[in-house]
C-alpha positions as CSV (number, residue, x, y, z in Angstrom):
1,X,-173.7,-179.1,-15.4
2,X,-175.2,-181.0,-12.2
3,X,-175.2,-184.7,-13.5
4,X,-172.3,-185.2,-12.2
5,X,-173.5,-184.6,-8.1
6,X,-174.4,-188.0,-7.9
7,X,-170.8,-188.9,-8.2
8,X,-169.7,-185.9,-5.6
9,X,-172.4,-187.7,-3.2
10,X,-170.6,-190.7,-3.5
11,X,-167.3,-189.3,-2.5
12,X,-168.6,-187.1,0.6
13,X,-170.3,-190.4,1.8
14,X,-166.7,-192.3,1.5
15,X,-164.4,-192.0,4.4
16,X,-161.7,-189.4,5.0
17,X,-158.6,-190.1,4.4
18,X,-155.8,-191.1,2.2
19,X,-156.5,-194.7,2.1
20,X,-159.1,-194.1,0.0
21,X,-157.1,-193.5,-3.6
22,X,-158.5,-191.2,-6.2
23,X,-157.3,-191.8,-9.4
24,X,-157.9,-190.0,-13.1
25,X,-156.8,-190.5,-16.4
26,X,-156.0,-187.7,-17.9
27,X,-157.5,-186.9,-22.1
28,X,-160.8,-187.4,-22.2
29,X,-161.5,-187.6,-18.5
30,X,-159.9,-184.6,-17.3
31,X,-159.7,-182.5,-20.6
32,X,-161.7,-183.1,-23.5
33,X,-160.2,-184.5,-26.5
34,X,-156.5,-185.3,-26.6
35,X,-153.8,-183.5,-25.0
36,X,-151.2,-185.2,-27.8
37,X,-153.6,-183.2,-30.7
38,X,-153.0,-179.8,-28.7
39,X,-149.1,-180.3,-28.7
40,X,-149.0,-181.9,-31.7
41,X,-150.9,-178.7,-34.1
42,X,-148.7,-176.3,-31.8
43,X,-145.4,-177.8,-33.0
44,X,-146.6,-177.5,-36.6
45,X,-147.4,-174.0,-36.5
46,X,-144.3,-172.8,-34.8
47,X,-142.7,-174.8,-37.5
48,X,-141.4,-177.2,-35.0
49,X,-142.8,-180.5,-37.0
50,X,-142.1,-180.8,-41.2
51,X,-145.2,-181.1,-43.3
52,X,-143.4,-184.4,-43.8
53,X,-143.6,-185.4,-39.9
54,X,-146.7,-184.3,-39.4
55,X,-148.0,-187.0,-42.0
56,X,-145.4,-189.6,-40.3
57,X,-147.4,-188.7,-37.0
58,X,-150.4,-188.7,-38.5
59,X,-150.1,-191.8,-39.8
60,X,-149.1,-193.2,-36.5
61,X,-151.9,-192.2,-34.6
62,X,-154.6,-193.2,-37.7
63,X,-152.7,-197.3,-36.8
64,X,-152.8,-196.8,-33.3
65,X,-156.7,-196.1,-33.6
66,X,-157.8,-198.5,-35.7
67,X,-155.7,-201.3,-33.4
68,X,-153.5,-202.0,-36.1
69,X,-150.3,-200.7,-33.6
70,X,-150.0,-201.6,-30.0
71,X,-149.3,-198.6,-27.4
72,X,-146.0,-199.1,-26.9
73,X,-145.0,-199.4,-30.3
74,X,-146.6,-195.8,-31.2
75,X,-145.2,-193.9,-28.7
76,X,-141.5,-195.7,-29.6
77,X,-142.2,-194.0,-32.9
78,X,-143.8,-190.9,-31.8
79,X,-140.8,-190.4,-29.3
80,X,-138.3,-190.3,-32.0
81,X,-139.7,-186.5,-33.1
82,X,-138.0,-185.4,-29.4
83,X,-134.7,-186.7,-30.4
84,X,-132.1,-184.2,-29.8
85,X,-134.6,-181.4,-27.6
86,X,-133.4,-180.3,-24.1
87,X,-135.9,-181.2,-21.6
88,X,-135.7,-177.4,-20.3
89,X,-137.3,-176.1,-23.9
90,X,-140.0,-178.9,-24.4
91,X,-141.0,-178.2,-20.7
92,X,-141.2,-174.6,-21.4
93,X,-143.4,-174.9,-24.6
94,X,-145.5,-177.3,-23.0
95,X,-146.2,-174.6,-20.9
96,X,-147.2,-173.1,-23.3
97,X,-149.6,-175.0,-25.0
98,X,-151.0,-175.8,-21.7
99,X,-152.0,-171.9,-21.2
100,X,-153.0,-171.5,-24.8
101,X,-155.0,-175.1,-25.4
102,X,-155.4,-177.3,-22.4
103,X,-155.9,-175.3,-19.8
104,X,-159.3,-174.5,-21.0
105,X,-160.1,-177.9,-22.1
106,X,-160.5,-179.4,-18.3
107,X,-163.4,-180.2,-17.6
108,X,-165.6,-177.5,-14.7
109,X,-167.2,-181.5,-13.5
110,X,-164.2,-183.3,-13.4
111,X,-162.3,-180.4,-11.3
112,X,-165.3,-180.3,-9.1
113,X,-165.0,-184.6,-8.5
114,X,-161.0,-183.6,-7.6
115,X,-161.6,-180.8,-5.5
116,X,-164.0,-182.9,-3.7
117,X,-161.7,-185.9,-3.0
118,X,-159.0,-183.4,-1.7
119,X,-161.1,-182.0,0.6
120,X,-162.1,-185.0,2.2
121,X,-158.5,-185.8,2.5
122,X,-158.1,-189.1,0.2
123,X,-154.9,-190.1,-2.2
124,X,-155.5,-188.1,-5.1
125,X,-153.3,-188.9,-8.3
126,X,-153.5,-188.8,-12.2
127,X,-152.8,-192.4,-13.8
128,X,-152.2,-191.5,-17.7
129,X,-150.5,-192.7,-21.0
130,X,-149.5,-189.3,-22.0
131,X,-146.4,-187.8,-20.7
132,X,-145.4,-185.8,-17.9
133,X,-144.8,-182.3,-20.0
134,X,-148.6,-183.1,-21.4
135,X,-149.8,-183.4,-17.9
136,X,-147.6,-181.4,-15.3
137,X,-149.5,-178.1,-15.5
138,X,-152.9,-179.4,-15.4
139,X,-152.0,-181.6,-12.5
140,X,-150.0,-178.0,-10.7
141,X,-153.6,-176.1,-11.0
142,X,-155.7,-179.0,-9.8
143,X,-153.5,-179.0,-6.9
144,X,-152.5,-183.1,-7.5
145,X,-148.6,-183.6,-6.6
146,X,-149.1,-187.5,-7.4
147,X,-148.8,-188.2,-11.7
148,X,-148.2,-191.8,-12.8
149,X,-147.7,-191.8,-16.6
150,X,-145.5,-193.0,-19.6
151,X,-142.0,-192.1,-19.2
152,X,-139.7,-190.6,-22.3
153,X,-135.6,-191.1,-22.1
154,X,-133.7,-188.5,-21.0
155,X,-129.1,-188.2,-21.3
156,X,-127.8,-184.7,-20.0
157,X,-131.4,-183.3,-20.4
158,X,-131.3,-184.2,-23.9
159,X,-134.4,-186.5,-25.0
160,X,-133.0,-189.9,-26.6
161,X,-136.1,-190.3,-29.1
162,X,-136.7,-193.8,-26.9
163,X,-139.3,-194.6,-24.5
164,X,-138.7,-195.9,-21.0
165,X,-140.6,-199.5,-20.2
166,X,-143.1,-200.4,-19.5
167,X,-145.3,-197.8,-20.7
168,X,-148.3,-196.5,-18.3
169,X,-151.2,-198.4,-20.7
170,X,-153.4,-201.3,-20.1
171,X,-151.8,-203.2,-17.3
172,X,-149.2,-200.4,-17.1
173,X,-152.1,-198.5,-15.1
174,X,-153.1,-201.1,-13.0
175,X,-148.9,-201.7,-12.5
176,X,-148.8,-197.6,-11.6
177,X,-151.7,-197.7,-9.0
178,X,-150.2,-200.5,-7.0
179,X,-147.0,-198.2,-7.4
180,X,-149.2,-195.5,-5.8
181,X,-150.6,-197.8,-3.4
182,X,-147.2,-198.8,-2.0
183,X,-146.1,-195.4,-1.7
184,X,-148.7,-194.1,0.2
185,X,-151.6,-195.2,2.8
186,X,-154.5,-196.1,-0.4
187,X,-155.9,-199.4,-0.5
188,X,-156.8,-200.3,-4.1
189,X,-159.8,-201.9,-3.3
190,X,-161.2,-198.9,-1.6
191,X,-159.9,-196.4,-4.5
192,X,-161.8,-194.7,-7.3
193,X,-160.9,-195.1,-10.7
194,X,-162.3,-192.5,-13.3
195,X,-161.7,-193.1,-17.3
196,X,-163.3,-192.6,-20.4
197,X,-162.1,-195.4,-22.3
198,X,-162.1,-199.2,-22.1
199,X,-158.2,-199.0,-23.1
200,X,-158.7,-198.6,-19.0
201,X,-160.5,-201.6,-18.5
202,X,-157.9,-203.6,-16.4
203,X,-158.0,-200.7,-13.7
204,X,-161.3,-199.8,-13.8
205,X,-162.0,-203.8,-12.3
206,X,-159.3,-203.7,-10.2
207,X,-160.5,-200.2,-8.0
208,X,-163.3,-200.8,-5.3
209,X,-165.4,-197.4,-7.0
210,X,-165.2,-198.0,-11.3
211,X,-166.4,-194.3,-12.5
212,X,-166.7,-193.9,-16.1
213,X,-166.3,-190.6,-17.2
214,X,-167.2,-189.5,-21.2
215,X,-167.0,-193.0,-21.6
216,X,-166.8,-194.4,-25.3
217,X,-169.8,-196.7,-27.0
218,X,-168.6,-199.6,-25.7
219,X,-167.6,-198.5,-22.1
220,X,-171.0,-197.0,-21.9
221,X,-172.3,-200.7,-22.4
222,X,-169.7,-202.4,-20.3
223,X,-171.1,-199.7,-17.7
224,X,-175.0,-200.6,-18.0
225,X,-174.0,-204.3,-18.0
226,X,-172.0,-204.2,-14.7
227,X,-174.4,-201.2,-13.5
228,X,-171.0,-198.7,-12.8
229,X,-172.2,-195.1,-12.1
230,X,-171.4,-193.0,-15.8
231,X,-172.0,-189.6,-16.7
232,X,-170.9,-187.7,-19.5
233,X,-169.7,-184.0,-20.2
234,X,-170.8,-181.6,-22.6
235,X,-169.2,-178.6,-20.8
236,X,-166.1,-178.2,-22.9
237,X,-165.5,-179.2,-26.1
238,X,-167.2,-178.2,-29.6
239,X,-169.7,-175.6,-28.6
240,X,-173.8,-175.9,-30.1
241,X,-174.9,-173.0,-32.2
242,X,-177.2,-172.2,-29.7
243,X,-174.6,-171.3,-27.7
244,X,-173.1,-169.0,-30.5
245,X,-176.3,-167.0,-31.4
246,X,-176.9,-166.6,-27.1
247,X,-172.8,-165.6,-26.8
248,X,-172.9,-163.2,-29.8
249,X,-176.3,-161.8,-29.1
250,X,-174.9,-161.0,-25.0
251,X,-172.0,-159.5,-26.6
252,X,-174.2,-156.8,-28.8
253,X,-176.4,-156.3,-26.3
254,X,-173.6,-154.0,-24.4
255,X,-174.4,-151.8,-27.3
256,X,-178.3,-152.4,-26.9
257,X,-178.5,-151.4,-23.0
258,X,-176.5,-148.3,-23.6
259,X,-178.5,-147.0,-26.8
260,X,-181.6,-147.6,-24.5
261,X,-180.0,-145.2,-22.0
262,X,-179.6,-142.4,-24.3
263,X,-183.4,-141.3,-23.7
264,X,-182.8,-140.9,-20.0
265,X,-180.2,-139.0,-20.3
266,X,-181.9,-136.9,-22.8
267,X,-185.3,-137.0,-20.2
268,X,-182.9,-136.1,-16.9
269,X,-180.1,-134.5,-17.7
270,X,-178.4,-137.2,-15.5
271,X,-175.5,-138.9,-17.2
272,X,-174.8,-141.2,-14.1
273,X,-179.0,-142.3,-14.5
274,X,-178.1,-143.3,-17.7
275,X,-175.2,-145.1,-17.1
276,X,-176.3,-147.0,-14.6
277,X,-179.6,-148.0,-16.0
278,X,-177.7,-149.2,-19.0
279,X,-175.6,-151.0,-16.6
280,X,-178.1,-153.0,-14.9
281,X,-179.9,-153.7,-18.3
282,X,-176.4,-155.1,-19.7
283,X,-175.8,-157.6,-16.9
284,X,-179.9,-158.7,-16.8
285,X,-180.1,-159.2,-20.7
286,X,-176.3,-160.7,-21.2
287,X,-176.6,-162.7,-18.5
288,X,-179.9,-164.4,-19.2
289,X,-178.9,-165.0,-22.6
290,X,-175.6,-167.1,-21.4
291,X,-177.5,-168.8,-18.3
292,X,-175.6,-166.8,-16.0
293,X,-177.1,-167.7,-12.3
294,X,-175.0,-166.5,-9.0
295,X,-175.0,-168.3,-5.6
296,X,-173.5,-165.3,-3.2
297,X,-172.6,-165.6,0.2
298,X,-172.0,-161.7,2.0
299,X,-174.3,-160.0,-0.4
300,X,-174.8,-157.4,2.5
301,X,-171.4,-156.3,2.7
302,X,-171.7,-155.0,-1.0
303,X,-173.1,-152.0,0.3
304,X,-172.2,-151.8,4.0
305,X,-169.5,-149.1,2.9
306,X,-169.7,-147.0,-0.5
307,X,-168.1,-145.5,-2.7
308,X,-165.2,-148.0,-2.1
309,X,-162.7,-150.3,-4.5
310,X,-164.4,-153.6,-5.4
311,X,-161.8,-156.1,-6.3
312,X,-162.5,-159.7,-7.8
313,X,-160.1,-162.0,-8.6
314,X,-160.0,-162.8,-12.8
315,X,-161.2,-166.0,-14.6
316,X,-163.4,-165.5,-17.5
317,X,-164.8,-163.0,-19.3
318,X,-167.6,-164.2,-17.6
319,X,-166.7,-161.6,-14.7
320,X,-167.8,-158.4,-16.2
321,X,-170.9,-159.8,-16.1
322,X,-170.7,-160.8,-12.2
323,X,-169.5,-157.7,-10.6
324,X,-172.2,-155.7,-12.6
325,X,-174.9,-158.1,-11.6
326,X,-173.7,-157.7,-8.1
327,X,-172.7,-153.9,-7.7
328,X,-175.4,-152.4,-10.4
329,X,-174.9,-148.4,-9.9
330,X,-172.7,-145.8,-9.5
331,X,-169.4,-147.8,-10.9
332,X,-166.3,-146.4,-12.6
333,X,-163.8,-149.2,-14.1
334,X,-160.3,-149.5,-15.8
335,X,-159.3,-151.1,-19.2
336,X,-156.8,-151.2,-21.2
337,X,-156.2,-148.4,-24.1
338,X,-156.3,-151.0,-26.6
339,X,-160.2,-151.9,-25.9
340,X,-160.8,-148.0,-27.3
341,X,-160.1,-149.3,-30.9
342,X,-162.6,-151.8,-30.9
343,X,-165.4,-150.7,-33.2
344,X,-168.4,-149.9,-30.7
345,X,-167.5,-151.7,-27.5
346,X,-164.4,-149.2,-27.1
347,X,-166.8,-146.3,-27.4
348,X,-169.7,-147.8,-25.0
349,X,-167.4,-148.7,-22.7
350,X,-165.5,-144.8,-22.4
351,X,-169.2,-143.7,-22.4
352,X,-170.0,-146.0,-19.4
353,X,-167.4,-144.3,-17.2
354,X,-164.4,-146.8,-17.7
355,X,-160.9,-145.3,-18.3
356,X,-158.5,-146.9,-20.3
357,X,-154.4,-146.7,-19.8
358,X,-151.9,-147.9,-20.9
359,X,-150.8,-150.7,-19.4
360,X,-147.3,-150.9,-20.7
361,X,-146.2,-147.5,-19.5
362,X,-145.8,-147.2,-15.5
363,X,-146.0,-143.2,-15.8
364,X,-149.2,-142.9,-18.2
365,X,-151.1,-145.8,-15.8
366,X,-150.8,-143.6,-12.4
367,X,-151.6,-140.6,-14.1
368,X,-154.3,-142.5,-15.7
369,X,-155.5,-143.7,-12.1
370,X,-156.1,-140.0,-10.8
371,X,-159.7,-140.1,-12.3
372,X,-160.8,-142.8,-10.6
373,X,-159.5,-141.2,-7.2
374,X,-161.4,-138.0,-8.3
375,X,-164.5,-139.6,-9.3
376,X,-165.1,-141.3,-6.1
377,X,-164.2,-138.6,-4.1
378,X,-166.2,-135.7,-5.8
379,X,-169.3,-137.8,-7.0
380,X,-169.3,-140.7,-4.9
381,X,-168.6,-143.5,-7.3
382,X,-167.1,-147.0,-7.0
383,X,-164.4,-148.5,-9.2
384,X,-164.4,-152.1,-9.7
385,X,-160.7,-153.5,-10.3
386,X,-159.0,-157.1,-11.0
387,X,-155.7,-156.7,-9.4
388,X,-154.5,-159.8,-11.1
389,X,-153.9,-158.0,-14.4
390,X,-155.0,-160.6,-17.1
391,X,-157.4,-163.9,-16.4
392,X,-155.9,-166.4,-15.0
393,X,-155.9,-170.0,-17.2
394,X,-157.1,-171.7,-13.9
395,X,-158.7,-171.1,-10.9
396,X,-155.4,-170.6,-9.3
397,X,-155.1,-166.8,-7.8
398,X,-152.4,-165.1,-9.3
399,X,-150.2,-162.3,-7.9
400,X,-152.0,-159.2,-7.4
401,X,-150.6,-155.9,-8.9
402,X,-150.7,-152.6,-6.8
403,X,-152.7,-150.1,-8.8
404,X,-156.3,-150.8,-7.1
405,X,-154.8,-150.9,-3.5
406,X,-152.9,-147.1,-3.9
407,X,-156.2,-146.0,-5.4
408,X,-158.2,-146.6,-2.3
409,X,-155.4,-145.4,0.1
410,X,-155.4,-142.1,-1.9
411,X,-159.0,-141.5,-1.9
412,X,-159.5,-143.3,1.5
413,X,-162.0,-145.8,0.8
414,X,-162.3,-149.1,2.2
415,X,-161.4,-152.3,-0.6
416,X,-164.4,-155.0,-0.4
417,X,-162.8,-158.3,-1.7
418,X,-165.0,-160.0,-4.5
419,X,-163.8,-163.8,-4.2
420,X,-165.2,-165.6,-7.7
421,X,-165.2,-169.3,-7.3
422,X,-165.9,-170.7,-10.9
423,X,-166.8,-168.5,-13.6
424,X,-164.2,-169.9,-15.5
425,X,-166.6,-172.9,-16.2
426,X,-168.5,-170.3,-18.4
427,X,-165.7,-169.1,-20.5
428,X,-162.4,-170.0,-20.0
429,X,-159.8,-167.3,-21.4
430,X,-159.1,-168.3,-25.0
431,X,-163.1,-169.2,-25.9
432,X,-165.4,-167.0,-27.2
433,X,-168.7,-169.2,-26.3
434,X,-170.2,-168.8,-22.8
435,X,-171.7,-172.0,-21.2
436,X,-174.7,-171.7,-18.8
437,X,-173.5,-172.1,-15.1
438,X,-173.9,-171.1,-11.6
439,X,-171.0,-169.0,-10.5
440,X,-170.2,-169.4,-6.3
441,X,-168.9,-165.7,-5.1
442,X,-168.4,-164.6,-1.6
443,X,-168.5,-160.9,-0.8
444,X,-166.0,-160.6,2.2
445,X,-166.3,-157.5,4.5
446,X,-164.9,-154.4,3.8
447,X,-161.5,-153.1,4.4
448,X,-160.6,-150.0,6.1
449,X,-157.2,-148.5,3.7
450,X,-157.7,-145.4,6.1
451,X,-154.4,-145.9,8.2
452,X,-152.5,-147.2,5.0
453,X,-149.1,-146.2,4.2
454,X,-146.9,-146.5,1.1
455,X,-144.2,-147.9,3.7
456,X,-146.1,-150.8,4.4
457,X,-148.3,-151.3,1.2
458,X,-147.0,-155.1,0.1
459,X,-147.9,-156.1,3.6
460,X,-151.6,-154.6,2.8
461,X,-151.5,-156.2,-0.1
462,X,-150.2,-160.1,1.0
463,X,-153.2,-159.6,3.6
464,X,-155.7,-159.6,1.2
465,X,-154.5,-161.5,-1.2
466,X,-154.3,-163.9,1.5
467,X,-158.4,-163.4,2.1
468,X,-158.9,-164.6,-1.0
469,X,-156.7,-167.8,-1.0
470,X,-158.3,-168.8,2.3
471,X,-162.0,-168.0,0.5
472,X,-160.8,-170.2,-2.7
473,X,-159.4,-173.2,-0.1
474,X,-155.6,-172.7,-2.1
475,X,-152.5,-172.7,-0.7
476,X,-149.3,-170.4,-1.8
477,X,-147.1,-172.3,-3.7
């Protein structure tokens, strides 16, 4: 991470506006590797794709890469495997594979370089040779409404098997950013262009701002030769096995810091002084060992107003670690039942104060929550909730669920909104390895739950939520 600021300097020094064009292919520059692979491996394990097709498409994609098959010719053949699917159920497995696969193969850099050119207001768009359904989702959480790509044939929502010309490759790209330039105020010659490969060449001379991104061997050269500003990734994609022993070794040490509390509470007496010098040694060691760093904006309201309900919205994995390094003591949590079957963690993490429900059943969950409401109320505690529900694939907010919010009305403590920017760029949900990063987090102020009432709890609820979309710079869709 951070090689890529020269390139955010360059866009904060362009102008505002939409007449400066943005434009990004999509595998490889976005995502790493190939959005096409993703779908491709899906559709054979759902037995969607005959051991027999899946030699056909290898086959394909082995000519295509060796130039022995122009682009349009591969995708006419590669098209004809959609023959006969409805629009309605390919969009819906894409989906799919875009929450399972893609979603956490974009790139933490190359969101950064989007979310830059949106704020400053220019034409941002995705100029691809992949396919809408490859693309749409990715393009939804990155917030870009504007996709040029290759187009597939559609009768009564049926797919033809045929492709619609000319197909967004080569020229086709430098055909679709004119497109985009017609239909909106961007001037080519003041756009940006980011790729990876020379396939992109004809665009990447015909933008004002060429911005190779992962490029290839040869791009890389083209890049020196012409002196284009280049930087490459190594955020996502196949993790080092550094990064395994340091992911492993944060995971076990949960079962480290709490063994190492046992002799205080065998010195004091005091269960709480153990806990929560087991918890502050978890979140030191774990997040040393995965180059965890925070950048924090309204530390001081962590602990303007305690016990209260800290909420944080859900990304990675990653967030465990965040809320403890920022709330340290006197914490109860909630997890699911299921975590109390895993061998060791389950049992550290019942001894650490965290009670587990069942998600699934409404009844058992409030009962479930009637602890938490006790223990801040008779010994003070907080209790740290995500009232997503799950990790998000994204950075988009999800809804929020109303467990965490009746929990502070009913033991009348103030909610103090934890807003996490990025931690997905450490672990994205699906990936075991964390990646060193500096997580952005702003601690909002507290608020008062005092005057709540059940009669007017989603409005309570839409008002915070709303915090935290206005914290994170999204909109409701």
């Amino acid at each position: 991470m951070g090689r890529h600021r020269n390139l955010t300097k360059h866009i904060e020094d362009a102008p505002d506006g939409a007449q400066i064009g943005a434009f990004f292919d999509f595998d490889g520059t976005i995502i790493s590797g190939y959005s096409a692979i993703a779908f491709v491996r899906e559709q054979v394990r759902k037995g969607q794709i005959s051991a027999k097709q899946f030699a056909e498409l290898a086959l394909l994609m082995t000519r295509f890469g060796i130039g022995d098959m122009g682009f349009s010719a591969f995708m006419m053949a590669a098209t004809q495997f959609l023959k006969g699917t409805t629009e309605q159920d390919y969009q819906a497995f894409s989906d799919a594979v875009y929450a399972s696969h893609i979603a956490q193969a974009v790139y933490p850099e190359s969101r950064e370089l989007i979310e830059a050119h949106i704020a400053k207001g220019h034409t941002v768009a995705i100029i691809s040779s992949a396919t809408r359904y490859q693309i749409s989702a990715a393009a939804d959480d990155l917030g870009i409404d504007i996709i040029k790509c290759t187009q597939v044939e559609l009768e009564d929502g049926v797919f033809t098997g045929r492709v619609i010309q000319p197909t967004c490759f080569g020229v086709g790209k430098v055909t679709a950013a004119h497109e985009i330039c017609e239909q909106t105020p961007a001037k080519l010659e003041d756009s940006f262009f980011y790729s990876d490969s020379t396939d992109d060449i004809e665009l990447l001379e015909a933008v004002g701002y060429p911005r190779p991104l992962n490029p290839n061997k040869k791009l890389q050269r083209i890049s020196d030769q012409r002196d284009w500003p280049s930087v490459s990734f190594d955020s996502r994609g196949r993790a080092g096995w550094t990064q395994w022993v340091r992911s492993i070794a944060a995971t076990g040490s949960m079962a480290t810091s709490f063994a190492a509390g046992l002799p205080i509470l065998a010195l004091t007496g005091s269960r709480r002084k153990a806990q929560n010098f087991s918890l502050s040694l978890f979140a030191e060691t774990a997040s040393a060992l995965v180059g965890l760093d925070l950048e924090v904006t309204g530390e001081a309201h962590l602990w303007e107003r305690r016990p209260a309900v800290f909420i944080f919205n859900h990304q990675s994995k990653a967030d465990v670690l965040v809320v403890l390094q920022l709330l340290r003591k006197d914490l109860a949590g909630v997890g699911k039942k299921e975590i109390r079957n895993i061998p060791i963690v389950g049992q550290v993490m019942e001894l650490g104060g965290t009670v587990l429900i069942d998600r699934k059943n409404a009844k058992s969950a409030i009962a479930a929550m009637q602890p938490l409401v006790d223990v801040m109320q008779q010994e003070g505690k907080s209790v740290v909730l995500a009232p997503e529900g799950t990790r998000s694939v994204s950075t988009k907010l999800l809804p929020f669920k109303k467990g965490a919010f009746h929990i502070a009305m009913q033991a009348g403590v103030p909610i103090v909104p934890i807003v996490i920017h990025n931690s997905i760029d450490m672990a994205p949900k699906g990936q075991f390895v964390f990646r060193p990063a500096t997580v952005r987090v702003d601690i909002l102020p507290p608020v008062d739950t005092r005057r709540w009432r059940k009669s007017s709890i989603n409005k309570h609820i839409n008002d915070v939520r709303q915090q935290f979309l206005d914290a994170l710079g999204q909109q409701e869709a």
